[in-house]
C-alpha positions in Angstrom: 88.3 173.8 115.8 87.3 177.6 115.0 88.7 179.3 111.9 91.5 181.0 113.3 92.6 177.8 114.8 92.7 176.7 111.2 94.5 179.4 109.8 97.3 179.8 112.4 98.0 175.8 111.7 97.5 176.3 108.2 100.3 179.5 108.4 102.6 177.2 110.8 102.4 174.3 108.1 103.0 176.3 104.5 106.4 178.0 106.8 107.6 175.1 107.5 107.4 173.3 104.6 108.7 177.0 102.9 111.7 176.5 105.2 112.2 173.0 104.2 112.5 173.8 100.3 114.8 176.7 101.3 116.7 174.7 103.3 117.2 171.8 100.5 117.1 174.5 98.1 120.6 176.0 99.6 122.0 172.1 100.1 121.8 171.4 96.9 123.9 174.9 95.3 127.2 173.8 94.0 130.1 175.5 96.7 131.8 176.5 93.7 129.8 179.1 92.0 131.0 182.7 91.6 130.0 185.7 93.3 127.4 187.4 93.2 122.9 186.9 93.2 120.8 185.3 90.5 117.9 188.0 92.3 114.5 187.2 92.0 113.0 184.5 90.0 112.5 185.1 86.1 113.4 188.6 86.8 116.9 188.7 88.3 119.0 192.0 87.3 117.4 192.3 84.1 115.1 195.1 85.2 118.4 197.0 86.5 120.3 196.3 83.3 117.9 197.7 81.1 117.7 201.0 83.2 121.4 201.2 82.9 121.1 200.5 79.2 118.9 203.8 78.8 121.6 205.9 80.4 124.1 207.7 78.6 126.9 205.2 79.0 124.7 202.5 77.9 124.7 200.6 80.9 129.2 200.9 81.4 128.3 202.2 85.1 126.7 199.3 85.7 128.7 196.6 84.8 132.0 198.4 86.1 129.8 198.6 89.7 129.4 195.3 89.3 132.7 194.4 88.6 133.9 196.6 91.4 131.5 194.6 94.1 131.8 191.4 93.3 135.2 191.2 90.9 136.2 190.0 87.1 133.7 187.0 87.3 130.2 187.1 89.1 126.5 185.3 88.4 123.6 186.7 88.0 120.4 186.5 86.1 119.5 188.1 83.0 116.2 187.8 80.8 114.9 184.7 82.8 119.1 182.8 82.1 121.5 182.3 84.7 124.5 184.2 83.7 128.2 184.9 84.6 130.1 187.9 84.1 133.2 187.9 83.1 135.7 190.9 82.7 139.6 191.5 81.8 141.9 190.2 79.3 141.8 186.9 81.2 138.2 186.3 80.5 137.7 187.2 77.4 140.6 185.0 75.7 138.7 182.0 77.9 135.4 183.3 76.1 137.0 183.5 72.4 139.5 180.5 72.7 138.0 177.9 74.8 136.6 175.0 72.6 134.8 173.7 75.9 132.4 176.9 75.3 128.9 177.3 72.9 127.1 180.3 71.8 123.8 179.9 73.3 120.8 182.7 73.0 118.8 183.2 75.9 115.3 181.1 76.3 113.3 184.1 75.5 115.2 185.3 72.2 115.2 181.8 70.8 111.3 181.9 71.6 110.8 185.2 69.8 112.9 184.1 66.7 112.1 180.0 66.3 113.8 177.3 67.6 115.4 176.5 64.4 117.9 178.9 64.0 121.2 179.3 63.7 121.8 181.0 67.2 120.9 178.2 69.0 122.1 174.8 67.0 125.3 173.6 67.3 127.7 170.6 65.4 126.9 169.8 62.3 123.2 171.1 62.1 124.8 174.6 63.0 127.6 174.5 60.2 124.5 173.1 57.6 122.2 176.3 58.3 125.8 178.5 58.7 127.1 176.8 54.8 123.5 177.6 53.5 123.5 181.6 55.3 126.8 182.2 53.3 125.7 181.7 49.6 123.6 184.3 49.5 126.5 186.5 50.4 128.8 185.1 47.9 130.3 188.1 45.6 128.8 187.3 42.7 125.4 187.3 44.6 125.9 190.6 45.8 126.6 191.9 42.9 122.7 191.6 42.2 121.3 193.6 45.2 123.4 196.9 44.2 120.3 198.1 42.0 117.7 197.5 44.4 119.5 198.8 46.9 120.2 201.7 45.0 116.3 202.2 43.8 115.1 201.5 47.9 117.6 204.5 49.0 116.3 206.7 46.0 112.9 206.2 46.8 113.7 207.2 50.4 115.8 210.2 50.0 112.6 211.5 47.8 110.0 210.3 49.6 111.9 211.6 53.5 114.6 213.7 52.6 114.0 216.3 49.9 112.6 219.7 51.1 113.2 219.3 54.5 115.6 221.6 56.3 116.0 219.2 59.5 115.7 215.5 59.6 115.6 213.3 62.9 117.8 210.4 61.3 117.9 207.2 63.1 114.5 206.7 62.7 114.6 207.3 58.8 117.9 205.1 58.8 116.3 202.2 60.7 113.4 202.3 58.1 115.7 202.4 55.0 117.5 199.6 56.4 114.2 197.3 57.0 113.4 197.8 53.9 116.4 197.4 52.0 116.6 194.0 53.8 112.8 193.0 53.4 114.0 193.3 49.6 116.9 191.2 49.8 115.9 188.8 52.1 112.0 188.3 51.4 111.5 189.6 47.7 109.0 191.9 49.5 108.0 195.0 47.4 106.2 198.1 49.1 103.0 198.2 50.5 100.7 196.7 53.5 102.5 193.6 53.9 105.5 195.3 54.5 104.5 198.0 56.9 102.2 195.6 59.1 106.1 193.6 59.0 107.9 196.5 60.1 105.3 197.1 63.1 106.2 193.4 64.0 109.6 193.5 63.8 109.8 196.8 66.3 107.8 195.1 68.1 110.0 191.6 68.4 113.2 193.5 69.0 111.6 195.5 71.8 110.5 191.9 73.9 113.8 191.1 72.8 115.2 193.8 75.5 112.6 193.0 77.9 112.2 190.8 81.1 110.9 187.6 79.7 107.5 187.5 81.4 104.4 186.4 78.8 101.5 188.4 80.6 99.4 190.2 78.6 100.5 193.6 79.3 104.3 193.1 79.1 106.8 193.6 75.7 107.8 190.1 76.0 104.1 188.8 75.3 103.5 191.7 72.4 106.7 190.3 71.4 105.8 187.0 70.6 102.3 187.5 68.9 104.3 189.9 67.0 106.9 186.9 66.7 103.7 185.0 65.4 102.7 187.0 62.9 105.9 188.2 61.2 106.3 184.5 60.9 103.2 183.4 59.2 104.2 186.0 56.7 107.6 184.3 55.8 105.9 181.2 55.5 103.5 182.4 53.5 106.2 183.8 51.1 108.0 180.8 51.9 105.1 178.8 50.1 104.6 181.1 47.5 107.6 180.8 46.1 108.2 177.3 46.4 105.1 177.0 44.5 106.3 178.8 42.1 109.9 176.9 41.5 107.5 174.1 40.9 106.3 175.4 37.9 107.0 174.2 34.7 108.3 177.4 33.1 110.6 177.6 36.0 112.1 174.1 35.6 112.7 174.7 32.1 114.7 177.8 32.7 115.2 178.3 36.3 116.2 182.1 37.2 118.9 183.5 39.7 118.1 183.4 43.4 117.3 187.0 43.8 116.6 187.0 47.7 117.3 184.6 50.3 114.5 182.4 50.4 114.4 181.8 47.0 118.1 180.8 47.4 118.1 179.0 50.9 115.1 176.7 48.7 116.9 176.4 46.2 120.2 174.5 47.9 120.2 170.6 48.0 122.7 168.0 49.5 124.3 165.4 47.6 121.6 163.5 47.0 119.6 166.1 45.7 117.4 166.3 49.1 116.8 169.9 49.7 119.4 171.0 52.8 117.5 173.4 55.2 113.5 172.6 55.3 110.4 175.7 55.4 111.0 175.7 59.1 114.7 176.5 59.3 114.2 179.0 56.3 111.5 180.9 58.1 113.7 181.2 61.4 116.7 181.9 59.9 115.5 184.5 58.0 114.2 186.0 60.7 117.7 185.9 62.3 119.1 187.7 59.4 116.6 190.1 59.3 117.3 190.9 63.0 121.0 190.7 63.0 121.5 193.5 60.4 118.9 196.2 61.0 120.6 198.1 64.3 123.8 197.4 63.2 123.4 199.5 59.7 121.2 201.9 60.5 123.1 203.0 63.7 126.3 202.9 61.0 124.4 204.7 58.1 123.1 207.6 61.2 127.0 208.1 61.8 127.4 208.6 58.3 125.0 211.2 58.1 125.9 213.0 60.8 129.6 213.1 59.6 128.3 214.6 56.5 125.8 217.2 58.4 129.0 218.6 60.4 131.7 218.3 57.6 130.6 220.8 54.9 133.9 219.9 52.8 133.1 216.2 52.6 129.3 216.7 51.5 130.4 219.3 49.1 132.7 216.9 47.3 130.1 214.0 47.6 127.7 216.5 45.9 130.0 217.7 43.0 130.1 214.0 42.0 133.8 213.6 43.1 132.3 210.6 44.9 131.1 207.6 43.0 128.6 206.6 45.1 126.3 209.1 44.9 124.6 212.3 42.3 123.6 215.8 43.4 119.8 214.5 42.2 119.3 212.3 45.1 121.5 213.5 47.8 119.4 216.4 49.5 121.7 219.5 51.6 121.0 218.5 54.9 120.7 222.0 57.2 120.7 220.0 60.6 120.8 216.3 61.6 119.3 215.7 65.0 
């Protein structure tokens, strides 16, 4: 047999068997599934989403157009995850009431954060991590950040702020809040460890937003080695200071949990066993670390800007007839942009 004999039988037999898989393939989908295309593999609509997403509306359009095509509930595919849509009062007092429903983080976001965390347990391991999240935020813990959070934002405002007639804020906002919460949540004082973190952490949260595709050249693969390496940082901390609680001048006179490792180590169960192990503390801080950077940074820009166009407002904030704040470290901002 010559080679194009072989090739035409070889072309015949991969079509065939192509059109067998397909054939099983569409057998096998449930008749019940909503409207709508789960697209290509892996990819899906993600790539259309996040086009959307860099509009003006923030990606509105898009949804509404596919509400309008397809209805209040449609599937389709997002960040390698099968997805539904929903939309309308209907919907979302099924999403927020229905017991029969989980929160569940996509595949790619739990690889990027750790396994461990408390977006993607459930039951009883999810309200253990949940219990142990909420005593650092107790009242009478924060109580103990107001200083260094008031010495990070002094620092800042000096270091950004003063002498300059216009500042581009949400970029200074997003650093002030990574650093406030490095603080906080890692004990982690200026310097290179916390700059190579913050490079990490953009890093992370842009394969966070990204189809999830680990090739070398994509965001989601800079995503998790940056994942990697922000992580062997925690659990180097992690260590450190567990080293250090097993000191004897420590267990003599053990001091306040000033950051949330030192107090997520320092919780035990009943029986004295410690409740969440270097694992969970290193993923879960990672969560926390995530989970309030964009939401106070975008609220702190606001703020700013509200001051910038309300001359009244900053005047009084100035003059001191706001408590939260001296003339010495809140600069006269000509233009916010």
């Amino acid at each position: 047999m010559d080679y194009l004999g072989i090739v035409v039988a070889l072309v015949v037999a991969a079509s065939s068997i192509a059109i067998h898989l397909l054939s099983r393939a569409k057998k096998r989908q449930p008749a019940n599934l909503p409207p709508g295309s789960l697209g290509l593999p892996v990819i899906g609509q993600s790539l259309g989403l996040l086009r959307a997403m860099r509009g003006g509306d923030g990606g509105s359009r898009w949804i509404q157009d596919r509400i309008d095509k397809y209805g209040p509930v449609s599937k389709l595919s997002l960040f390698g995850t099968p997805t539904v849509l929903l939309a309308g009062p209907a919907a979302n007092k099924f999403l927020f009431f229905s017991s029969a429903l989980s929160t569940r983080q996509p595949r790619s976001v739990q690889r990027i954060l750790g396994e461990n965390s408390i977006l993607g347990l459930h039951g009883a391991d999810h309200g253990r991590v949940r219990g142990a999240l909420l005593e650092f935020l107790k009242p009478d813990m924060l109580k103990m950040y107001v200083g260094r959070i008031d010495a990070e934002v002094r620092r800042h405002v000096e270091e950004n702020w003063a002498g300059r007639g216009t500042v581009t804020v949400l970029p200074l906002m997003k650093r002030l809040t990574f650093d406030i919460i490095s603080a906080l949540l890692f004990g982690l004082e200026r310097g290179a460890v916390r700059d190579a973190l913050a490079g990490d952490f953009a890093r992370m949260v842009e394969g966070m937003w990204a189809v999830p595709a680990n090739l070398p050249f994509t965001a989601f693969s800079r995503s998790l080695k940056a994942s990697g390496r922000a992580r062997r940082v925690l659990a180097g901390i992690t260590r450190e200071k567990k080293a250090r609680r097993c000191q004897p001048e420590h267990r003599k006179a053990p001091s306040r949990s000033n950051d949330l490792i030192t107090c997520l180590l320092g919780l035990t169960d009943g029986h004295g066993e410690r409740l969440l192990s270097d694992e969970e503390i290193v993923d879960n801080a990672m969560v926390a670390l995530i989970a309030g950077h964009d939401t106070s940074s975008i609220l702190m820009t606001f703020m700013v800007r509200h001051l910038a166009n309300d001359d009244a407002t900053l005047a009084a904030m100035v003059q001191g007839k706001w408590p939260v704040a001296s003339e010495s470290i809140v600069p006269t901002c000509h233009g916010c942009s």
